[in-house]
Backbone as XML, in Angstrom:
<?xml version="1.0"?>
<chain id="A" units="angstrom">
  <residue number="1" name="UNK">
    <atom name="N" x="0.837" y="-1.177" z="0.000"/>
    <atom name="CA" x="0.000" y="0.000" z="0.000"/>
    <atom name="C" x="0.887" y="1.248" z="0.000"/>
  </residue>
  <residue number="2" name="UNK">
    <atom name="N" x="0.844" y="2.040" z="-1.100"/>
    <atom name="CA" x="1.351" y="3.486" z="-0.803"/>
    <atom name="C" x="1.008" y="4.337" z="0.409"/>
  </residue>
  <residue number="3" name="UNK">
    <atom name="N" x="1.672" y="5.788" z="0.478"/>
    <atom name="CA" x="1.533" y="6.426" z="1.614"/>
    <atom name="C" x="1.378" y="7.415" z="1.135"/>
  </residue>
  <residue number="4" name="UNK">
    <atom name="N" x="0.766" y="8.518" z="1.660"/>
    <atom name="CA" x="1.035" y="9.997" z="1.435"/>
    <atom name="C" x="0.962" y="10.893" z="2.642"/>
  </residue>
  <residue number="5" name="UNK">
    <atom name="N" x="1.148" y="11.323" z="2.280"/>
    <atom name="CA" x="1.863" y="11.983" z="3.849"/>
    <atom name="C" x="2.127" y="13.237" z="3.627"/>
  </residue>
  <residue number="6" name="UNK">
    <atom name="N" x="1.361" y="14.140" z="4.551"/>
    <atom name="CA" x="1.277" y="15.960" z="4.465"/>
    <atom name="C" x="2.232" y="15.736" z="6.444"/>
  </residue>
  <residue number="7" name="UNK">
    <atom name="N" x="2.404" y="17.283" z="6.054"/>
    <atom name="CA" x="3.178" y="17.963" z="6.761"/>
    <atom name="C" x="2.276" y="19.312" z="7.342"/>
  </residue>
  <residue number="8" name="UNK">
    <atom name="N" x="2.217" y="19.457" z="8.873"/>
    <atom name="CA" x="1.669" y="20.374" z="9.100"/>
    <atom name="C" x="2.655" y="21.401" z="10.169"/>
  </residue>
  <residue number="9" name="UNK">
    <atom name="N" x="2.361" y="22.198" z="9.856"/>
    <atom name="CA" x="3.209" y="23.120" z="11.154"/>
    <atom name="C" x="3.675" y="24.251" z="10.749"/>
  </residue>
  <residue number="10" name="UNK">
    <atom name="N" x="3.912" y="25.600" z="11.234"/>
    <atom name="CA" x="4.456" y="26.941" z="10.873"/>
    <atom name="C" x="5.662" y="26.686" z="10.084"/>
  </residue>
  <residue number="11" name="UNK">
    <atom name="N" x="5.237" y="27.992" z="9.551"/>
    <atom name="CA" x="7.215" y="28.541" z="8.306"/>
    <atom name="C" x="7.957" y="28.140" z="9.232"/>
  </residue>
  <residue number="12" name="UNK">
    <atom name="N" x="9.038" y="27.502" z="8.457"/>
    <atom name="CA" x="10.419" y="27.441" z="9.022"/>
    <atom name="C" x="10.463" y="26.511" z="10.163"/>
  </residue>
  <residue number="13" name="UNK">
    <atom name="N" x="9.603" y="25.493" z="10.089"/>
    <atom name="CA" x="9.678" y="23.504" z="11.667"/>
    <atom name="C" x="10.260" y="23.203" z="10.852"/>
  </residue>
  <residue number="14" name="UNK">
    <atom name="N" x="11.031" y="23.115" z="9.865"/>
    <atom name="CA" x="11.041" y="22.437" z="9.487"/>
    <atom name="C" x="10.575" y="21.171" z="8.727"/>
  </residue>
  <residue number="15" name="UNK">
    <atom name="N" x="9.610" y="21.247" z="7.888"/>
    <atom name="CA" x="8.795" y="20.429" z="7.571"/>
    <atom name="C" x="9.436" y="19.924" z="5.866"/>
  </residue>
  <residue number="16" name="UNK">
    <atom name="N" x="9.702" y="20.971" z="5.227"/>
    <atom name="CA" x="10.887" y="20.481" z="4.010"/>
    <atom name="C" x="11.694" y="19.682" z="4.505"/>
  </residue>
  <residue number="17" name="UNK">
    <atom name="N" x="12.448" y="20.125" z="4.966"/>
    <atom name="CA" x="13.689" y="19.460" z="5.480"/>
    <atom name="C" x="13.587" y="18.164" z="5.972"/>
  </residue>
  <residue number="18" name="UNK">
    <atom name="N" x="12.218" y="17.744" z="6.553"/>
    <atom name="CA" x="12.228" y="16.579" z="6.996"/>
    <atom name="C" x="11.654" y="15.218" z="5.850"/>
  </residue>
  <residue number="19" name="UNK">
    <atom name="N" x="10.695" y="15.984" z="5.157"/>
    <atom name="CA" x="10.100" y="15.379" z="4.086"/>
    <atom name="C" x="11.253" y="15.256" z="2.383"/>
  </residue>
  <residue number="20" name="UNK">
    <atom name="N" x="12.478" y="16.022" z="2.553"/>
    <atom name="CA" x="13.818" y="15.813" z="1.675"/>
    <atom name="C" x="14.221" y="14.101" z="2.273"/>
  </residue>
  <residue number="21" name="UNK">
    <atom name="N" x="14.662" y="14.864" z="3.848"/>
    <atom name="CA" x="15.344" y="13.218" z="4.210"/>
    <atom name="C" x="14.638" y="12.261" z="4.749"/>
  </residue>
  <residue number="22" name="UNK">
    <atom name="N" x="13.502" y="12.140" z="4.193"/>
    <atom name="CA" x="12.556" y="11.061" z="4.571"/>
    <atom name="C" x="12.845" y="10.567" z="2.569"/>
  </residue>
  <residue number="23" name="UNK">
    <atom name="N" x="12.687" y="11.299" z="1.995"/>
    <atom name="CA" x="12.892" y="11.267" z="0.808"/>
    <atom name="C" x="14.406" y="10.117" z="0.359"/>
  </residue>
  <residue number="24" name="UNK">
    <atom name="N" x="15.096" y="11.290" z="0.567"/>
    <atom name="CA" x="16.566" y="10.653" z="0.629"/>
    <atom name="C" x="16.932" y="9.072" z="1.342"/>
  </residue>
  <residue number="25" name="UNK">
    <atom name="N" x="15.756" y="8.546" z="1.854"/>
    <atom name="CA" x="15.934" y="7.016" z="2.606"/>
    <atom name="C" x="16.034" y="6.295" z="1.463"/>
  </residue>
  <residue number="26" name="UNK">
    <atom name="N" x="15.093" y="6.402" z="0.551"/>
    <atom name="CA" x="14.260" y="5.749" z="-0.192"/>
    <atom name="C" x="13.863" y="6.442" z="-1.719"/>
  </residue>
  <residue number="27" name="UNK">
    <atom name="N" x="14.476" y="6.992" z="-2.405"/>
    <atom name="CA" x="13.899" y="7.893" z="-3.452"/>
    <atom name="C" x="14.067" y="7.245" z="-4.304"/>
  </residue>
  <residue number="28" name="UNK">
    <atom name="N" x="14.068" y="6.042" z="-4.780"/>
    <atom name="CA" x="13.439" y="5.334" z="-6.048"/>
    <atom name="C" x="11.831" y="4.642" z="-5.899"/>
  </residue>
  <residue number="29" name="UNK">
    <atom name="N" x="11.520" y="5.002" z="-4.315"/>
    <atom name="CA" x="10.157" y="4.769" z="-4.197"/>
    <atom name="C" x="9.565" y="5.873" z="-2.980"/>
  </residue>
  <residue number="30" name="UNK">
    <atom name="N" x="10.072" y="6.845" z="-2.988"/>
    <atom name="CA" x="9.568" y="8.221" z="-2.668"/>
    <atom name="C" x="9.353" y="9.466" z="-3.569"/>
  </residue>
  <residue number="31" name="UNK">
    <atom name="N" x="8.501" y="10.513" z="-3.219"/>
    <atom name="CA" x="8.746" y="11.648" z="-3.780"/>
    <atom name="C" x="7.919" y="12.612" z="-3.349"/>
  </residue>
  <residue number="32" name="UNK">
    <atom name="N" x="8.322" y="14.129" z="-3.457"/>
    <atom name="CA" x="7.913" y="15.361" z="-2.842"/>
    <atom name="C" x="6.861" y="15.946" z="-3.551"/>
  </residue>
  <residue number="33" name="UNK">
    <atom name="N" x="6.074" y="16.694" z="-3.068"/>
    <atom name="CA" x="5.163" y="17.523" z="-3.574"/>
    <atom name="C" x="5.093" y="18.889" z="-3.089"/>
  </residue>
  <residue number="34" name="UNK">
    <atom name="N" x="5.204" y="20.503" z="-3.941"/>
    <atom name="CA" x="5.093" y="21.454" z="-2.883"/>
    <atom name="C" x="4.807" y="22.340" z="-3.739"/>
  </residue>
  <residue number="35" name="UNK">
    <atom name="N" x="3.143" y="22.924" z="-3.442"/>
    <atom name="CA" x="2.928" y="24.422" z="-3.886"/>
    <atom name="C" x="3.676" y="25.283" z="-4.749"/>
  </residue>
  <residue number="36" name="UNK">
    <atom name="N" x="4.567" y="25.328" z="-3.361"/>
    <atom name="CA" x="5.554" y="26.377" z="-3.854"/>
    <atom name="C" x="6.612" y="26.630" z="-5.103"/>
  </residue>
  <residue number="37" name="UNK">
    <atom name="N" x="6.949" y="25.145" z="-5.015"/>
    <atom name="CA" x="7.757" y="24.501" z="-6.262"/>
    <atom name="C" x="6.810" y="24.671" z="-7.396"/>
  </residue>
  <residue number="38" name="UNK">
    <atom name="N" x="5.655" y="24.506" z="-7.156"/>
    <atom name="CA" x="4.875" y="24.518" z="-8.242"/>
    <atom name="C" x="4.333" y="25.725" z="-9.218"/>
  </residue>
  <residue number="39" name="UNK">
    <atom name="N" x="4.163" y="26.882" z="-8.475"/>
    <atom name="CA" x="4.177" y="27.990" z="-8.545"/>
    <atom name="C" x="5.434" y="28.799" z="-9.552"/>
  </residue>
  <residue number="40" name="UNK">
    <atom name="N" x="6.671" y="28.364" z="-8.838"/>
    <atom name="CA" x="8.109" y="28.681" z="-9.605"/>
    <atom name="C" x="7.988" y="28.222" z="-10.738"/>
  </residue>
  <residue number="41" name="UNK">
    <atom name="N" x="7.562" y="26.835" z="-11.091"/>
    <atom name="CA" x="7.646" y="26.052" z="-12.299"/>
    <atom name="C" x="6.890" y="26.522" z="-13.223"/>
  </residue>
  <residue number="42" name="UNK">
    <atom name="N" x="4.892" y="27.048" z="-12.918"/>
    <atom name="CA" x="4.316" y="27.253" z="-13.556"/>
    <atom name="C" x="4.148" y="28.522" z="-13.748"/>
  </residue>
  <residue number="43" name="UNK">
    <atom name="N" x="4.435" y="29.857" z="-13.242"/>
    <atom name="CA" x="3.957" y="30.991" z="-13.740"/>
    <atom name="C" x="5.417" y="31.663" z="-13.157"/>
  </residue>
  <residue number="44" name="UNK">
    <atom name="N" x="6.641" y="30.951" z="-12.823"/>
    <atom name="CA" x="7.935" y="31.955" z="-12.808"/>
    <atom name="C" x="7.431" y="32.457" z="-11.108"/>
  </residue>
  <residue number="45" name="UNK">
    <atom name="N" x="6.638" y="31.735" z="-10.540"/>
    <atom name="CA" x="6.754" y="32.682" z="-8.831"/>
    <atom name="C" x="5.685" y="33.164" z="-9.155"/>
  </residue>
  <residue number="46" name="UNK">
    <atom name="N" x="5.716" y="34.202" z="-10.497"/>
    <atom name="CA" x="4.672" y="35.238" z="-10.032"/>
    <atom name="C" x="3.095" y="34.932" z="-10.097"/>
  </residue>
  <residue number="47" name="UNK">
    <atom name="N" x="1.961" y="35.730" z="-8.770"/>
    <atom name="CA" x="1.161" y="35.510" z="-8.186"/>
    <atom name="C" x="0.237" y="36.167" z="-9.532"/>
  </residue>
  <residue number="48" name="UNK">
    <atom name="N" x="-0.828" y="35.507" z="-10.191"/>
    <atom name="CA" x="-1.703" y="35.833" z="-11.163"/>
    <atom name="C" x="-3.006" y="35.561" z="-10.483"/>
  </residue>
  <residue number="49" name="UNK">
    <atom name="N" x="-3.480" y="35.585" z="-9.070"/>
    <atom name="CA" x="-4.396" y="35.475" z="-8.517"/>
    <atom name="C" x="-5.379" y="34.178" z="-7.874"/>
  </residue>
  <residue number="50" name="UNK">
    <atom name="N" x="-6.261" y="34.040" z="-8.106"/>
    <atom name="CA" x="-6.859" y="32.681" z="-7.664"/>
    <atom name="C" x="-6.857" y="31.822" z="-8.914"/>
  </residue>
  <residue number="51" name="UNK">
    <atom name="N" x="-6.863" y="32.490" z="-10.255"/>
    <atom name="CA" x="-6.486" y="31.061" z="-11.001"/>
    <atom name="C" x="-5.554" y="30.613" z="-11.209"/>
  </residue>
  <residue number="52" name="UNK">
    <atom name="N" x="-4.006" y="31.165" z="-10.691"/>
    <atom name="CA" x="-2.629" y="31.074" z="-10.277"/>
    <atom name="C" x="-2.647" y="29.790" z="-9.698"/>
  </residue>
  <residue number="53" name="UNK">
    <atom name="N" x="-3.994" y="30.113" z="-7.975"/>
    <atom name="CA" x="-4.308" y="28.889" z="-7.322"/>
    <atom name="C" x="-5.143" y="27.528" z="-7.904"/>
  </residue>
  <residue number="54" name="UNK">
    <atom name="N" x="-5.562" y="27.965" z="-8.634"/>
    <atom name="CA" x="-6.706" y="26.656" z="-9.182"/>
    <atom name="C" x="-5.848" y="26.048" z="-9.426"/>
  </residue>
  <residue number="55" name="UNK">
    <atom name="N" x="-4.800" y="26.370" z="-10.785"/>
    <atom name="CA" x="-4.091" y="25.791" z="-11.558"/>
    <atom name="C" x="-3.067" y="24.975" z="-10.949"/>
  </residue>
  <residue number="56" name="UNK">
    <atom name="N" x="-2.302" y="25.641" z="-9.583"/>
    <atom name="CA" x="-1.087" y="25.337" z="-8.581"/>
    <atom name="C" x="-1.811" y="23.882" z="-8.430"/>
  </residue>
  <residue number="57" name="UNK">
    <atom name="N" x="-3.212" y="23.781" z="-7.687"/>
    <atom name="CA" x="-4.083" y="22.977" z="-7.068"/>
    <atom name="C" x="-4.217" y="21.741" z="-8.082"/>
  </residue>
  <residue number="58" name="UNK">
    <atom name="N" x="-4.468" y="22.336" z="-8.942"/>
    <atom name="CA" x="-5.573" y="21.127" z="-9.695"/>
    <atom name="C" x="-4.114" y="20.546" z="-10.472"/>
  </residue>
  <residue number="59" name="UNK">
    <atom name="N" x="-2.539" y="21.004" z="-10.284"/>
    <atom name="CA" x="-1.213" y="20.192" z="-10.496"/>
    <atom name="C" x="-0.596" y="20.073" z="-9.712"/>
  </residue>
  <residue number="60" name="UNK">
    <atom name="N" x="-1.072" y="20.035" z="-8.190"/>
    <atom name="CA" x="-0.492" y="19.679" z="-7.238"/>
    <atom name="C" x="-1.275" y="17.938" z="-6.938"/>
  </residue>
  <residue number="61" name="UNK">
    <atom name="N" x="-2.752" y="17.993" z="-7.069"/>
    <atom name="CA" x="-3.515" y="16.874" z="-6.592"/>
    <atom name="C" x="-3.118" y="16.055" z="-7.868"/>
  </residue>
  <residue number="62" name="UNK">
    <atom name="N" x="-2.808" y="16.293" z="-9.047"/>
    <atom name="CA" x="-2.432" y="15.352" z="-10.657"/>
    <atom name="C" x="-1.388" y="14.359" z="-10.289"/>
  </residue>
  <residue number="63" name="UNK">
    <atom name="N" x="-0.808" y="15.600" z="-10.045"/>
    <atom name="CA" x="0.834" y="14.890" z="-9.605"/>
    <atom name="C" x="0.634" y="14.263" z="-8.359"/>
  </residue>
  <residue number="64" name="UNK">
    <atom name="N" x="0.230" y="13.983" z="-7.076"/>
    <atom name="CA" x="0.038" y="12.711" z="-6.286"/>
    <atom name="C" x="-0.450" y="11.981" z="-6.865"/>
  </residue>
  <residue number="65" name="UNK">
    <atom name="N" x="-1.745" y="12.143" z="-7.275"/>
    <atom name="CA" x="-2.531" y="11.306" z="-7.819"/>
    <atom name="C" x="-1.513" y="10.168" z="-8.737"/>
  </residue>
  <residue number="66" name="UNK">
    <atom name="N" x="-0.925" y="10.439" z="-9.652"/>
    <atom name="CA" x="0.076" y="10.087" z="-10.650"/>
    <atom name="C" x="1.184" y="9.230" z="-9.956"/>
  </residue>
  <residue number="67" name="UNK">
    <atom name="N" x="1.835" y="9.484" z="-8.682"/>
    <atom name="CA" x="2.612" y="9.262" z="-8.490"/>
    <atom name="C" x="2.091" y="8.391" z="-7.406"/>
  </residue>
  <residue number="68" name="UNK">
    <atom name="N" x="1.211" y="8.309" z="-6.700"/>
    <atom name="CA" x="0.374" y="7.369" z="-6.049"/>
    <atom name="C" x="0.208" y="6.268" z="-6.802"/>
  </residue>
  <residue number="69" name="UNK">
    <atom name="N" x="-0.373" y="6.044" z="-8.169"/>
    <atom name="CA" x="-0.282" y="5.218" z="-9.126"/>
    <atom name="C" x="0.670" y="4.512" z="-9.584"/>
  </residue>
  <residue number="70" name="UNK">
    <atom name="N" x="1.831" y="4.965" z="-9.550"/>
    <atom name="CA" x="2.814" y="4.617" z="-10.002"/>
    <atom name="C" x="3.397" y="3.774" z="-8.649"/>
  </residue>
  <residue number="71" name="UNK">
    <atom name="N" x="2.753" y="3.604" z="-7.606"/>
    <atom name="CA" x="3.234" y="3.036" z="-6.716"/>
    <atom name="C" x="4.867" y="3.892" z="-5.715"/>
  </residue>
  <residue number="72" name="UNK">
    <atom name="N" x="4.565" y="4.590" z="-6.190"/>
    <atom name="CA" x="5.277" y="5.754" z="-5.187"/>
    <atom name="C" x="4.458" y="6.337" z="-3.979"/>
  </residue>
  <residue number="73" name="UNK">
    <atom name="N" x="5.562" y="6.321" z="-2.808"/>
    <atom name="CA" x="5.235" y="7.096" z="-1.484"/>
    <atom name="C" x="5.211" y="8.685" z="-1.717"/>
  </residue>
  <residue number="74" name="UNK">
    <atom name="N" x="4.503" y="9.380" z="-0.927"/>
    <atom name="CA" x="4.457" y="10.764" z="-1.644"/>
    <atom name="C" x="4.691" y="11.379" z="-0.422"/>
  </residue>
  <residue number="75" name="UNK">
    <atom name="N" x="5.315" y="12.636" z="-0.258"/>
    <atom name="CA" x="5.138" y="13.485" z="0.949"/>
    <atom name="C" x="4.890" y="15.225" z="0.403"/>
  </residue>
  <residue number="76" name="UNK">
    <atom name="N" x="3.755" y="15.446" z="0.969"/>
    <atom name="CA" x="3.307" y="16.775" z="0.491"/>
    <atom name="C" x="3.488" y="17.750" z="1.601"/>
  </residue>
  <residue number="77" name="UNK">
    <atom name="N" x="4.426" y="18.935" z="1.417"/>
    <atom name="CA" x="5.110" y="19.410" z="2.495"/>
    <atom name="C" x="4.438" y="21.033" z="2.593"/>
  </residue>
  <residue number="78" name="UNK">
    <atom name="N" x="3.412" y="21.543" z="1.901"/>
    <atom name="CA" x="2.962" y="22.719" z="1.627"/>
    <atom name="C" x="3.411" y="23.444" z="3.029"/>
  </residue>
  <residue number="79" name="UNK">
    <atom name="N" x="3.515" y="24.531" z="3.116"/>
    <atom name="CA" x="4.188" y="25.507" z="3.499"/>
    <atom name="C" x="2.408" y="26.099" z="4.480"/>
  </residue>
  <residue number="80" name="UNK">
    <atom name="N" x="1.448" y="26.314" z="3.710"/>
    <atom name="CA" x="0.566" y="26.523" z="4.311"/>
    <atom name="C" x="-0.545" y="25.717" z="4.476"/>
  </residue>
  <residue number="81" name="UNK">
    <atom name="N" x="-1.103" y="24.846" z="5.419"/>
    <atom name="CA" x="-2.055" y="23.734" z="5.249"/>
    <atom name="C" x="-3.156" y="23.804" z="6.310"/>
  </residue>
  <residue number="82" name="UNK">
    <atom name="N" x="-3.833" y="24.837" z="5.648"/>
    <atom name="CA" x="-5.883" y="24.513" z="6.317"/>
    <atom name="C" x="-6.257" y="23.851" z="6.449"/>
  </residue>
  <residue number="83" name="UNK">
    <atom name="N" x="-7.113" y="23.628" z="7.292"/>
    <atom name="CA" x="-8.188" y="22.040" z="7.625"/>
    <atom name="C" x="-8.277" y="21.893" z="5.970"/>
  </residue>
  <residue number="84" name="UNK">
    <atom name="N" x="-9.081" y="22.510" z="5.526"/>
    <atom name="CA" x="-9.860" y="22.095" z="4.149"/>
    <atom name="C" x="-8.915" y="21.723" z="2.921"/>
  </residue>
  <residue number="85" name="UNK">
    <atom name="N" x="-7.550" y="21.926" z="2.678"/>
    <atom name="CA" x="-6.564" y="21.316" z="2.389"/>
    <atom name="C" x="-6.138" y="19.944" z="3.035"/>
  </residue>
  <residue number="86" name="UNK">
    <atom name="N" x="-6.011" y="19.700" z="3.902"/>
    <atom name="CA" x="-5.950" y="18.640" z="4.640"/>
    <atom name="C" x="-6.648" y="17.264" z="3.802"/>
  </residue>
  <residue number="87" name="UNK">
    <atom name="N" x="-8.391" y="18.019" z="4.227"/>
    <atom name="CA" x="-9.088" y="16.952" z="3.742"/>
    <atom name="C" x="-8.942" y="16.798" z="2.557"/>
  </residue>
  <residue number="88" name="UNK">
    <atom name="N" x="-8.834" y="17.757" z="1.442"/>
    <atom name="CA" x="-9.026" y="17.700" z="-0.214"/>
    <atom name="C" x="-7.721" y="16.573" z="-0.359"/>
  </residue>
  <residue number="89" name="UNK">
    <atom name="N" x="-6.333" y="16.472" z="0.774"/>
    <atom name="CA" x="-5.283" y="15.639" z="0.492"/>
    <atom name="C" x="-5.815" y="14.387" z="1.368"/>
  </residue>
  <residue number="90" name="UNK">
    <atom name="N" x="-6.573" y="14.724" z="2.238"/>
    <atom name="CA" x="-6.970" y="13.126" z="2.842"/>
    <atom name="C" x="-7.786" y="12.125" z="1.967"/>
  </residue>
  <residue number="91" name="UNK">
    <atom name="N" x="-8.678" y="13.044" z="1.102"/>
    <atom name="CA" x="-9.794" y="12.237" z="-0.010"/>
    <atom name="C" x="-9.114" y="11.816" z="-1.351"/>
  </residue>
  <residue number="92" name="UNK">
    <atom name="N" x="-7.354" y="12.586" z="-1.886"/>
    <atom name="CA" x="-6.798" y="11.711" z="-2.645"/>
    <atom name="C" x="-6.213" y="10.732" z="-1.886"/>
  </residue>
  <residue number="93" name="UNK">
    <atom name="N" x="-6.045" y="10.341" z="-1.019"/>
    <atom name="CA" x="-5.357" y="9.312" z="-0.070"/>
    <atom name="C" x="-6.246" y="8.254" z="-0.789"/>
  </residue>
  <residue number="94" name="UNK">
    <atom name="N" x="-7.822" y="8.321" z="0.153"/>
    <atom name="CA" x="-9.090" y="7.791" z="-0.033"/>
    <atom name="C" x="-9.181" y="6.754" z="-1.102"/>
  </residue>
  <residue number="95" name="UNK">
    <atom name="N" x="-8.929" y="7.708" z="-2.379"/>
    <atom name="CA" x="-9.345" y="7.894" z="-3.341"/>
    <atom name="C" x="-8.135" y="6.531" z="-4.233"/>
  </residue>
  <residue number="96" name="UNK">
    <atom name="N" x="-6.877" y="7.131" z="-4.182"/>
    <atom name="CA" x="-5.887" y="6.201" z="-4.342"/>
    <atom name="C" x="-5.507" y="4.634" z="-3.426"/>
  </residue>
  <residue number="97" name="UNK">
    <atom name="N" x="-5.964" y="4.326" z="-2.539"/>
    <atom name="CA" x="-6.470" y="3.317" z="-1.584"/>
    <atom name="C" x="-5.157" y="3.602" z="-0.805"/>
  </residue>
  <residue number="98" name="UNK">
    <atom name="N" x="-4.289" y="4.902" z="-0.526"/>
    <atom name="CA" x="-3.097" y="4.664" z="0.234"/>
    <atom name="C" x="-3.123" y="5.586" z="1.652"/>
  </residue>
  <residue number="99" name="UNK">
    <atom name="N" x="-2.147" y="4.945" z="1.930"/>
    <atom name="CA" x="-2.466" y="5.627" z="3.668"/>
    <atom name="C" x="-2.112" y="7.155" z="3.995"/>
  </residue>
  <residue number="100" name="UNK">
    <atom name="N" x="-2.994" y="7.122" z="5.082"/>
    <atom name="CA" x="-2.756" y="8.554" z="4.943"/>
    <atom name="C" x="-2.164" y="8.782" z="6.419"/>
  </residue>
  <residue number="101" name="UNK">
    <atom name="N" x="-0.897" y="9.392" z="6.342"/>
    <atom name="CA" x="0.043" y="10.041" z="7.614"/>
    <atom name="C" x="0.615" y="11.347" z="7.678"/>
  </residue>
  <residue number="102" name="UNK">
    <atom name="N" x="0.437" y="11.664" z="8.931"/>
    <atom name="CA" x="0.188" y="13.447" z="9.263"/>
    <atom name="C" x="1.397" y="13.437" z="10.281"/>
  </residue>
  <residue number="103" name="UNK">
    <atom name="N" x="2.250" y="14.785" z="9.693"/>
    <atom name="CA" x="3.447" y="14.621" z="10.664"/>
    <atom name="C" x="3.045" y="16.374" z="11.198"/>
  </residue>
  <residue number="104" name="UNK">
    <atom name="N" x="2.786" y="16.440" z="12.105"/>
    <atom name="CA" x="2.493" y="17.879" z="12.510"/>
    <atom name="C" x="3.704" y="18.089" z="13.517"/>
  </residue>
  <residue number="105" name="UNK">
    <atom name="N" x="4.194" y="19.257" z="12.935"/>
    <atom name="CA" x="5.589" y="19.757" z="13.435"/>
    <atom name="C" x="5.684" y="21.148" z="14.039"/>
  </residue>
</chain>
């Protein structure tokens, strides 16, 4: 059974850092997920508003989704994580039949 696994806790616990070398155990059957990265990749950083966010969103949940499939462990380390984020990442868990683990830091 795969895993996915969010990260909760203020800027700067450390929560990258831990989800790299959780990474680094195992990274031919791990891998990261992060907003932020995503953001850089898709619009250069810069903030184009809430469909900036849709778009961040709706290729942040692709890419678990994808990589859940592929039988990869996932760790999603977002920087900022609301209840209602939480759940939208607890229901691809659900959804992908893999477990779901919460490291709140």
């Amino acid at each position: 059974m795969t895993k996915l696994i969010i990260t909760r806790g203020l800027p700067a616990c450390g929560k990258t850092t831990r989800a790299r070398a959780w990474i680094a155990e195992d990274p031919t059957h791990r891998a990261r997920v992060n907003r932020d990265d995503l953001r850089r990749m898709i619009h250069d950083g810069v903030w184009l508003g809430q469909d900036t966010e849709r778009q961040i969103k709706s290729g942040r949940d692709s890419l678990i989704r994808s990589l859940l499939a592929k039988g990869l462990d996932v760790a999603c380390d977002d920087t900022n994580l609301p209840q209602r984020t939480a759940r939208d990442l607890a229901r691809l868990a659900i959804l992908a039949k893999a477990e779901l683990e919460v490291w709140d830091m």
